[in-house]
Each structure stands twice: as C-alpha cells, then as structure tokens.
C-alpha positions as semicolon CSV with decimal commas, in nm:
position;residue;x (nm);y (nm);z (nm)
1;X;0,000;0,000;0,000
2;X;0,124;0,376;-0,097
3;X;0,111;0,646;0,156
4;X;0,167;0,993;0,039
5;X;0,408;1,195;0,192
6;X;0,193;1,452;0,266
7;X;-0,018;1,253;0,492
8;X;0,237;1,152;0,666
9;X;0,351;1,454;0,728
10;X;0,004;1,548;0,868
11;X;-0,044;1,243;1,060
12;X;0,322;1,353;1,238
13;X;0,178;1,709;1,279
14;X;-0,143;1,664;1,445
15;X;0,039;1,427;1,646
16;X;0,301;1,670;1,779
17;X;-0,002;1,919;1,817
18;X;-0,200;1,648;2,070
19;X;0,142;1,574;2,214
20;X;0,245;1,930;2,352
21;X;0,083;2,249;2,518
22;X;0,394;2,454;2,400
23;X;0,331;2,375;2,016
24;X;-0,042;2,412;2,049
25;X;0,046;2,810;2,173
26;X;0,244;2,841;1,882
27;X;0,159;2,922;1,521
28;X;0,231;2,701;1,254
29;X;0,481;2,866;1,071
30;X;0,783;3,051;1,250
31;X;0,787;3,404;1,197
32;X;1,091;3,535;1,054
33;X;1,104;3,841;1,259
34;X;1,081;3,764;1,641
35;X;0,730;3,820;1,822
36;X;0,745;3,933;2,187
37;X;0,386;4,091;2,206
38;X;0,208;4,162;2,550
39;X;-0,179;4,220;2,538
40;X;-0,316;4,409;2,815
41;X;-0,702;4,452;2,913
42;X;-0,793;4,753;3,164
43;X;-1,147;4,735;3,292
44;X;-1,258;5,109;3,328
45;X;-1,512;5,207;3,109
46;X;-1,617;5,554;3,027
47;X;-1,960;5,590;3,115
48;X;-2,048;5,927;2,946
49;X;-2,146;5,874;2,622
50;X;-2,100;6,259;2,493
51;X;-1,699;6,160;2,616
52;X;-1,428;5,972;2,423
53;X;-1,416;5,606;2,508
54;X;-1,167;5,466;2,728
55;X;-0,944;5,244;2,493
56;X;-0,914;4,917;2,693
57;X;-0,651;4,759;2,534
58;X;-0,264;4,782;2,518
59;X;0,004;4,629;2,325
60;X;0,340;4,640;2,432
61;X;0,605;4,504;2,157
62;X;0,864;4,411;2,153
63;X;0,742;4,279;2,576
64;X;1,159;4,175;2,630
65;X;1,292;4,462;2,505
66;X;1,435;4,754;2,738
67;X;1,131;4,983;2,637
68;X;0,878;4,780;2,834
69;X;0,687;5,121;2,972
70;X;0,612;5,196;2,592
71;X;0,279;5,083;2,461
72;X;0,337;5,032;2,028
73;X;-0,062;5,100;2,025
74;X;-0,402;5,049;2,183
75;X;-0,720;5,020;2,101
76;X;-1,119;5,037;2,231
77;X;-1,285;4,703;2,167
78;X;-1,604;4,832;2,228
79;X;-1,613;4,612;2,560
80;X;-1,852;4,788;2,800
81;X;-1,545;4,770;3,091
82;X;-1,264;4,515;2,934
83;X;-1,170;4,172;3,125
84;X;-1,048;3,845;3,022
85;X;-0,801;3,908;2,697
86;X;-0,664;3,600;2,515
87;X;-0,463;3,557;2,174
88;X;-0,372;3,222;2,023
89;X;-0,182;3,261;1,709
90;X;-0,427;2,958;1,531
91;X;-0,706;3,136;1,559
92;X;-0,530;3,458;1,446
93;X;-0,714;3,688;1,658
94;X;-0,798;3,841;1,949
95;X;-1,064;3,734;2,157
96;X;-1,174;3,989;2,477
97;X;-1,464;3,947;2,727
98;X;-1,661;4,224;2,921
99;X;-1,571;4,305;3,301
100;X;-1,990;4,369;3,321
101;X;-1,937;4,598;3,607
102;X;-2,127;4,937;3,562
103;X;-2,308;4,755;3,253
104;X;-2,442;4,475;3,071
105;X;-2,203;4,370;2,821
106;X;-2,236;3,954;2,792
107;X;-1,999;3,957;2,506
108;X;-1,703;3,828;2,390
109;X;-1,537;4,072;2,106
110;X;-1,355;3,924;1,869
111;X;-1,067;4,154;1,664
112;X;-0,868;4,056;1,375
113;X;-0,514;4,268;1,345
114;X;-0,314;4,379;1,058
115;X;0,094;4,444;1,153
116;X;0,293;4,658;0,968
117;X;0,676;4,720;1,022
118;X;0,588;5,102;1,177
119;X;0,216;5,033;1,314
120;X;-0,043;4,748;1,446
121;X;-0,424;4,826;1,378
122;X;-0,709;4,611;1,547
123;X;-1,062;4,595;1,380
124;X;-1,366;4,425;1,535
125;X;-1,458;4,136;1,367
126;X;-1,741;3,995;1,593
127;X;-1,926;4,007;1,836
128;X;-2,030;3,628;2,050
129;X;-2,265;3,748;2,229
130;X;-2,437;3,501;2,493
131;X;-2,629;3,554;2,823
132;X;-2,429;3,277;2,953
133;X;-2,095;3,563;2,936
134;X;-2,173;3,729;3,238
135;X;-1,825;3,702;3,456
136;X;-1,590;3,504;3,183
137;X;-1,293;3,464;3,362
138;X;-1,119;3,234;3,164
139;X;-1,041;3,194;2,783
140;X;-0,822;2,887;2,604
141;X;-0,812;2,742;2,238
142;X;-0,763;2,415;2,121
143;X;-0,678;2,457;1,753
144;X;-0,703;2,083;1,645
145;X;-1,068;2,112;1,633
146;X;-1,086;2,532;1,663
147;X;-1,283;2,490;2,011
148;X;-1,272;2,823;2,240
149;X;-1,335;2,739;2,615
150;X;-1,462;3,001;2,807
151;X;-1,513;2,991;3,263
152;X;-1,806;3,212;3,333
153;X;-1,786;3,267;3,717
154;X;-2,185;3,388;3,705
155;X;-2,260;3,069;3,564
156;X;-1,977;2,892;3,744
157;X;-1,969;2,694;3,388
158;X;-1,677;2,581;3,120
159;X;-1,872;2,688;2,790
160;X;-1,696;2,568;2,442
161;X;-1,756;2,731;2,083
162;X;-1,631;2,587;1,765
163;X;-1,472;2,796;1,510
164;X;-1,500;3,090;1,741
165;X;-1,313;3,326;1,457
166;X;-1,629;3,207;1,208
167;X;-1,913;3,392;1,452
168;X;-2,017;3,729;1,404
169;X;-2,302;3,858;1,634
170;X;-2,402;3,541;1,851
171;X;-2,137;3,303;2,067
172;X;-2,302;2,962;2,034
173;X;-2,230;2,735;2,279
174;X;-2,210;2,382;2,159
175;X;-2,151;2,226;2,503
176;X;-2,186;2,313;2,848
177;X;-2,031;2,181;3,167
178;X;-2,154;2,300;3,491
179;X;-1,973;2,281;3,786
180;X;-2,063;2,145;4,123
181;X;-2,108;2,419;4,382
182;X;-1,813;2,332;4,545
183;X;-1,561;2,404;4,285
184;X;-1,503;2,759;4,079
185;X;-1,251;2,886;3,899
186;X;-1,065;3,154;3,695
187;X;-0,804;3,147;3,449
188;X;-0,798;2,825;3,178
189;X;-0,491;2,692;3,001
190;X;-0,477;2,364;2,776
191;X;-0,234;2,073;2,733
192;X;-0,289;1,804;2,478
193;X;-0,665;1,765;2,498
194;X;-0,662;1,840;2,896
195;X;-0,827;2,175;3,009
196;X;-0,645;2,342;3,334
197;X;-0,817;2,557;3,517
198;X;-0,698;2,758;3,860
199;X;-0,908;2,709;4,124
200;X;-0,956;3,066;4,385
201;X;-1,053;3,041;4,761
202;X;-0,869;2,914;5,059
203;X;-0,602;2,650;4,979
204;X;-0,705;2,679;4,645
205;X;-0,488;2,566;4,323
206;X;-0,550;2,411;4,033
207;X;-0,827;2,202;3,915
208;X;-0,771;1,964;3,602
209;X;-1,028;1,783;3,346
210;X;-0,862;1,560;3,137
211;X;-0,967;1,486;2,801
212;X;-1,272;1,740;2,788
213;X;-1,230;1,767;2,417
214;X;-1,368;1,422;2,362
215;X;-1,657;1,445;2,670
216;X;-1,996;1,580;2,544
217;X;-2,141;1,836;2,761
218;X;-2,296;1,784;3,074
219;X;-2,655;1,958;3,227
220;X;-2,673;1,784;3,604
221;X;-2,439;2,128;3,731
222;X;-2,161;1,837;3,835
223;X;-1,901;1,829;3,630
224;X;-1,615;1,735;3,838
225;X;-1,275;1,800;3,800
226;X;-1,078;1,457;3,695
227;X;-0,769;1,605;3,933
228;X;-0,747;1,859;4,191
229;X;-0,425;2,036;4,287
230;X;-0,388;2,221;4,572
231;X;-0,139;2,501;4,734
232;X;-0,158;2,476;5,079
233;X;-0,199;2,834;5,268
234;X;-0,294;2,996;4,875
235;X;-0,612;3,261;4,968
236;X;-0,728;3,431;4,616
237;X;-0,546;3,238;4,351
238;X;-0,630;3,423;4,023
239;X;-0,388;3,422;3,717
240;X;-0,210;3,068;3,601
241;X;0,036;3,010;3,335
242;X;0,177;2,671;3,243
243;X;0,508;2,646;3,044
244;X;0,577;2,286;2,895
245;X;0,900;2,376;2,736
246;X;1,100;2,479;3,093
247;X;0,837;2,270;3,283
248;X;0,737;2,592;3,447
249;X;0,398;2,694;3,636
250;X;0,321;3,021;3,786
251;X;0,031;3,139;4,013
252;X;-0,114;3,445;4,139
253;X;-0,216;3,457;4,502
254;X;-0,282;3,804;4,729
255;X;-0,410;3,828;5,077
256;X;-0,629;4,143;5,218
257;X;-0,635;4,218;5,563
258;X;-0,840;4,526;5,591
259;X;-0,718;4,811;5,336
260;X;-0,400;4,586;5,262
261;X;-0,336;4,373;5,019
262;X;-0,025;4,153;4,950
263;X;0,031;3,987;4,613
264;X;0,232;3,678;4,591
265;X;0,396;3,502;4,205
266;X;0,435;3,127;4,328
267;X;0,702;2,904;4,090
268;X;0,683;2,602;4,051
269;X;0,936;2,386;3,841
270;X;0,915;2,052;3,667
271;X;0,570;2,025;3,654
272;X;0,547;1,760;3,374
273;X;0,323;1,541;3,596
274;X;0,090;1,766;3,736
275;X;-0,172;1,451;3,634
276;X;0,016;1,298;3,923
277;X;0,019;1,536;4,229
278;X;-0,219;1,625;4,475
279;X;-0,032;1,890;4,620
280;X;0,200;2,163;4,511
281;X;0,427;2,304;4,695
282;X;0,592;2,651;4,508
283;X;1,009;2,618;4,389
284;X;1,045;3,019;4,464
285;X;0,781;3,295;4,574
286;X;0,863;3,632;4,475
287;X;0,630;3,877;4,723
288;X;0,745;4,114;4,949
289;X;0,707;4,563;4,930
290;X;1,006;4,597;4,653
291;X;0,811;4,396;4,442
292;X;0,462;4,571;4,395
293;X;0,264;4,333;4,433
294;X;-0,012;4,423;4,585
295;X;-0,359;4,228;4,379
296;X;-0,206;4,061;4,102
297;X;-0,497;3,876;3,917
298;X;-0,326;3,755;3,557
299;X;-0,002;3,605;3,470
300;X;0,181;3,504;3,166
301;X;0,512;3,303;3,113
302;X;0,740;3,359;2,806
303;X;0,759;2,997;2,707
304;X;1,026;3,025;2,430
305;X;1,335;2,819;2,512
306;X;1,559;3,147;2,561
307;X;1,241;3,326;2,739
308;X;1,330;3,427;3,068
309;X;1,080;3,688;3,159
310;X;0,764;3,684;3,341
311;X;0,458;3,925;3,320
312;X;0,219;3,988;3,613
313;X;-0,114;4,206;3,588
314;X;-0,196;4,392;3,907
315;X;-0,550;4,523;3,971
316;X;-0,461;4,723;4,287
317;X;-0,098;4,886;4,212
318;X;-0,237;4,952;3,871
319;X;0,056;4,863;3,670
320;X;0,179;4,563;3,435
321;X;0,521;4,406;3,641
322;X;0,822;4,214;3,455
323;X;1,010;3,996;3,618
324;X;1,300;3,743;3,591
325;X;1,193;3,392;3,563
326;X;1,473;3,262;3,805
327;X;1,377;3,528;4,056
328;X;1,299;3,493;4,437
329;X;1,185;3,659;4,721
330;X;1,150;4,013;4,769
331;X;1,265;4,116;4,440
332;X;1,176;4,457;4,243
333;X;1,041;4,446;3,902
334;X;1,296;4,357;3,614
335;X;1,018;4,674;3,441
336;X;0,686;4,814;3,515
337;X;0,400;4,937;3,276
338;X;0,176;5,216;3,395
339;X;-0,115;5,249;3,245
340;X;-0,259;5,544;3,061
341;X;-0,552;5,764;3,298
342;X;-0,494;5,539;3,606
343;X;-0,659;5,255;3,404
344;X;-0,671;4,950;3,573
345;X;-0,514;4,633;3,385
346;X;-0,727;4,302;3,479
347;X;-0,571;4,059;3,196
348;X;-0,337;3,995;2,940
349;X;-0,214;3,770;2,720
350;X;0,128;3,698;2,564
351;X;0,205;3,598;2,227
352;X;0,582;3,475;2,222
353;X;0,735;3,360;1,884
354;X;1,070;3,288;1,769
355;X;1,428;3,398;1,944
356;X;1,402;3,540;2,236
357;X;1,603;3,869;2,366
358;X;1,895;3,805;2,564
C-alpha cells in the first residue's frame, strides 16, 4: 500500500499538536522576525457617552525589550469595561470578554489585526454574544478542532464554541459543563486535549479535566474536575500560566487584611506530571514591598526556550510588572507598565514567537 508523503507529514503534525501544550500556543509557521507581544485589558469604562471612550486595550512590543513602559498601540474594543483578553496565534485573533461591572455587556469581542513594520491596527470582527458571558474569567483554544473554552464565574460553567473566529453577532455554545457548587474557577490553560483551570478560595490551586475535548457536555451542574491540585496556605489564587517547554507553572495569590493587600507570584518547576500530584508546593515565591505586588490577578510566562521573563497584571498597584523567571523573594520588578488615565489592567495575554532577547 502507498502512503503519500503529505499525509504523513500530517499524521506527524497533528500528532506533535495532541502531544504538547507549548506547540499548540504556537503558530504554525515561524515568523521570521521575532514576536514578543504583551496584550493588556484595563477594565474602566467611560460611562459618558458625549466623552471619548476609554481604549481598553494595550500592546506592548517588543514585551523583552528595554522599552517595556512603551505601549506600540491600543485600542477600544467596544467592551462595556474590558476583562479576560486571550490571543492564540491559530485562531489569528484576538478574543476579549466584558468586566460587566457598571453595565451589561455579555460579550465576547472578537478583533482581527493587521501588523505593519511602523504600526499594528485592530478591527472588530465579531461580536459572540451570549447571556451565559456574564463574569468570563477564563479563555483557552484548542486549535485541532478550533474549540474556544470560556469559565463564566456567574454561571460557574466551562462553555466551548467551535470555530470561534467564524461567529459574528451570537457566541453559540455547543456544550456546556456546569460545575458542582463546590468548585469555581478563573483562568484556563490547555495541554494536549486536557483543560487546566486555577481554582480561587482558601487553599485553592489548580483544578484539572482531562480529556474534555472528547466528553460531550454535561446539564446535572456536576461536572467534576478529573484532578485537583492544591497550594496549601494559597487565599485568592487568580492568574495561572503553564510552560511545557521549561516545565514551568506560575500562580497568582494576594491576601487582604483590611485596606491591605499583598500579592504573591508562586514558581513552581518541573511540573510535567501535574496529572500525578495532589499537592504543590511553590520552587520560589517572589512577594514582598520591593516587588509591587499588591492584587495581582493575571499572569503570563514567556515559554520560548531562551524566554526568561515573566509578566504579572496587578488590579490594585495599577501597573503591568516584569520579572526574571529565576527570581525569588522580595525582588523589584525587572520593568513596570503604567497604564494610561490610572486605568486598571485586569488581563493579558502573551504571544511569544521565535528567538528570544537576551
């Protein structure tokens, strides 16, 4: 029997794409120019109509480079109040939910982009609107079948929409799993055809259900996690990024006590078998007053093999952080973003392709 070349080479690509988170957050060709672009979502929304909009989101690019504090554009998505941003190079665009704080916004905005070698331009493309997208926390792709999972803390729910970049002015969701009471969650990440979703509260973590992309949805409100991770002592876990190229995990934790708040980045290295553990325990926490932590709510993780940053969204110091992946303890910020107006960032997203900077 003959077999083409070109299947196999397909067959050996959707296998390496099942195989490995790392290659499914990477786009399928290598750009020849290096990417290192940061999205950032601020949730303030201008509620004066007769007043300019607030734009509510930022690009930073290059994110590794030494002029970190300079935004290369930003834009207004229309997002009544911005939250959850999230780019995956398959799907070619950018995807960002409402905060739905002073109004009713249960939309997710899509945006295509067109990059030039002096300027980046966004343009709305559509608009998945549900009444399910109330508090969506949480965003992932998984381009071998172009499903979009979305957490909706409202609806304390994992939603998924096919060939999200193909909808225009209605989200459908073609399956729904509700969670039991017990369990909620925030940010979403994939590997292989696992979803991984952090879990807030006390002693809260991570919360894993393998092989969701082959389990039809489920209506009973108990769809139970298949593994549940846990950092001991953790109080409001929030962003999660998961690096299978260094075998690196990072968390966002902060405490309040009264008008005080103190933000925490837990590390946690060689975390191939997460699958395996019940309890993680952190390789380095950088906290402490020269770092500025004070609410950080989103991280991201560089995951190129020479990427040795780390990028932290904090809701209470205002202000995008960058630190060193390798740092520890009370460290300051390797850079800091501030913001236009005050605005506060809530999200981003980090699209890293190709060498890193050194």
């Amino acid at each position: 029997m003959k077999v083409s070349v070109k299947l196999i080479l397909f067959v050996g690509g959707m296998i390496g794409l099942l195989g490995s988170c790392s290659t499914l957050d990477a786009d399928p060709e290598l750009p020849q120019i290096p990417i290192s672009r940061l999205y950032v979502a601020t949730s303030d929304y201008q509620t004066n109509e007769a007043a300019v909009p607030y734009n509510n989101i930022f690009i930073i690019s290059p994110a590794d480079s030494l002029e970190f504090d300079v935004p290369r554009t930003s834009y207004n998505s229309s997002a009544r109040g911005g939250g959850a941003i999230y780019f995956n190079p398959y799907a070619q665009m950018v995807f960002q939910a409402s905060q739905n704080l002073n109004e009713v916004d249960t939309v997710i905005y899509s945006l295509n982009y067109t990059i030039t070698d002096t300027s980046i331009t966004f343009q709305n493309k559509g608009r998945l609107g549900n009444r399910l997208f109330k508090q969506v926390r949480g965003m992932t792709y998984f381009p071998v079948n172009s499903f979009l999972y979305v957490y909706d803390q409202t609806a304390n729910g994992i939603f998924m929409l096919r060939n999200p970049a193909n909808m225009s002015s209605y989200g459908r969701i073609e399956r729904k799993y509700f969670l039991p009471e017990t369990i909620s969650g925030w940010a979403l990440t994939m590997k292989a055809g696992d979803l991984y979703m952090s879990r807030p509260g006390e002693n809260g973590g991570i919360s894993i259900f393998e092989g969701i992309t082959n389990k039809r949805d489920t209506l009973n409100f108990n769809f139970a996690p298949s593994h549940t991770l846990t950092v001991s002592g953790s109080k409001n876990i929030r962003g999660m990024s998961l690096d299978t190229v260094k075998n690196i995990l990072a968390l966002t934790d902060y405490e309040i006590s009264g008008a005080n708040s103190t933000g925490k980045i837990y590390i946690f290295e060689n975390v191939s078998n997460l699958k395996g553990q019940t309890v993680l325990t952190p390789t380095r926490t950088i906290a402490g007053v020269s770092t500025g932590l004070q609410e950080p709510v989103d991280v991201a993780i560089d995951s190129r093999n020479e990427g040795h940053f780390l990028y932290v969204a904090d809701q209470k110091s205002k202000r995008v952080y960058r630190f060193n992946l390798k740092d520890d303890g009370n460290v300051a910020p390797n850079a800091t973003y501030t913001p236009v107006n005050n605005l506060t960032p809530v999200s981003i997203s980090l699209d890293a392709r190709g060498p890193a900077i050194n």
